[in-house]
C-alpha positions as CSV (number, residue, x, y, z in Angstrom):
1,X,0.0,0.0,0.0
2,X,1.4,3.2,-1.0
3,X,0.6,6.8,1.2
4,X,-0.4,9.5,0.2
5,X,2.3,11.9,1.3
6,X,6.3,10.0,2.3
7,X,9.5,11.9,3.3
8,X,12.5,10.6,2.2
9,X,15.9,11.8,3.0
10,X,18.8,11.9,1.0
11,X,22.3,12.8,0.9
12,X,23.7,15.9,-0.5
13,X,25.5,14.5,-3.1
14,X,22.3,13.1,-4.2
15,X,19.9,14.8,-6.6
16,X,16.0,13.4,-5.9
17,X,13.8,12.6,-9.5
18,X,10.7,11.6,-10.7
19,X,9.7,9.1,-12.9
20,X,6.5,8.9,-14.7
21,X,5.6,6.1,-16.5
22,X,2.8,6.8,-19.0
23,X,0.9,3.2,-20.9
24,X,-1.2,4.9,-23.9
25,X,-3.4,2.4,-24.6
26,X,-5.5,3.2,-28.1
27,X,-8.9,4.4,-27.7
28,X,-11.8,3.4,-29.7
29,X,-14.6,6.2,-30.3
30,X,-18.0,5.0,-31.7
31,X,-19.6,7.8,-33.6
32,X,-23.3,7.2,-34.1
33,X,-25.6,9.9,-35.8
34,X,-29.6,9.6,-34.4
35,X,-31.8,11.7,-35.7
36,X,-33.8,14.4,-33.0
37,X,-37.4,15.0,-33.2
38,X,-38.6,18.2,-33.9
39,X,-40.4,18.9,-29.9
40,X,-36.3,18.4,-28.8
41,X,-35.7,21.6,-31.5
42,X,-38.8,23.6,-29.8
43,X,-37.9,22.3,-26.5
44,X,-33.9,23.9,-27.1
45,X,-35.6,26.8,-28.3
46,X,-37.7,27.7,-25.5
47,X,-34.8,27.5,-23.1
48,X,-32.3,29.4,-24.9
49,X,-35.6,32.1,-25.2
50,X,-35.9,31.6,-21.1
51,X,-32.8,32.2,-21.0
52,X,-32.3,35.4,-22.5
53,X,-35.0,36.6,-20.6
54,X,-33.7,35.9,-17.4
55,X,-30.2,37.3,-18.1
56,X,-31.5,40.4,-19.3
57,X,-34.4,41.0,-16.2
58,X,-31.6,40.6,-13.9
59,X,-29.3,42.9,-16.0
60,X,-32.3,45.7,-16.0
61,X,-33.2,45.3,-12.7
62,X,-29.3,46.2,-11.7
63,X,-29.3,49.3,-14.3
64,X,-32.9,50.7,-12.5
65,X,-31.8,50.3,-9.1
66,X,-28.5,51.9,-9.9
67,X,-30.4,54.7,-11.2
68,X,-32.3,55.0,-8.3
69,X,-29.6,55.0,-5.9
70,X,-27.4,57.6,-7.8
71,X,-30.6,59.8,-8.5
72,X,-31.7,59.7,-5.0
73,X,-30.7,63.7,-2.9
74,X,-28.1,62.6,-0.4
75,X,-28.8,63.8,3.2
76,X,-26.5,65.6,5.1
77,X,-25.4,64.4,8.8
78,X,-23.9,66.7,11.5
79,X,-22.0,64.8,13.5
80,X,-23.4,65.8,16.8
81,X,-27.1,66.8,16.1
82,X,-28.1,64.3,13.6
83,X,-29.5,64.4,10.5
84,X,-31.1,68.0,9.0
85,X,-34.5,68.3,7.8
């Protein structure tokens, strides 16, 4: 059984290596073409639409509340009293 982790010491004359053998075995790929039907198509379709949507509600729902918060008047706070009205 081989650890995970081993300490080995060597002298100083000694430079420590590592060897890596590598067996490339061949490997087969079966390629098989199947046809889809058309409600996969619609179905792809539909989600890339959803999609979209959703990216770009979130994107203009950033954009208006970043408006909002640069358009809103900022308040002035004295240190001691408070804020003015």
């Amino acid at each position: 059984v081989i650890q995970n982790s081993q300490l080995m010491l060597y002298r100083h004359d000694v430079v420590p290596e590592a060897k890596f053998i590598v067996d490339i075995s061949p490997i087969a790929v079966k390629y098989t073409k199947e046809s889809r039907h058309w409600y996969d198509y619609l179905t792809s379709l539909i989600a890339i639409v959803g999609g979209t949507f959703t990216a770009v509600g979130l994107l203009e729902g950033m954009l208006h509340r970043a408006i909002q918060v640069l358009r809103k008047p900022k308040r002035i706070v004295h240190k001691l009293r408070g804020p003015y009205k």
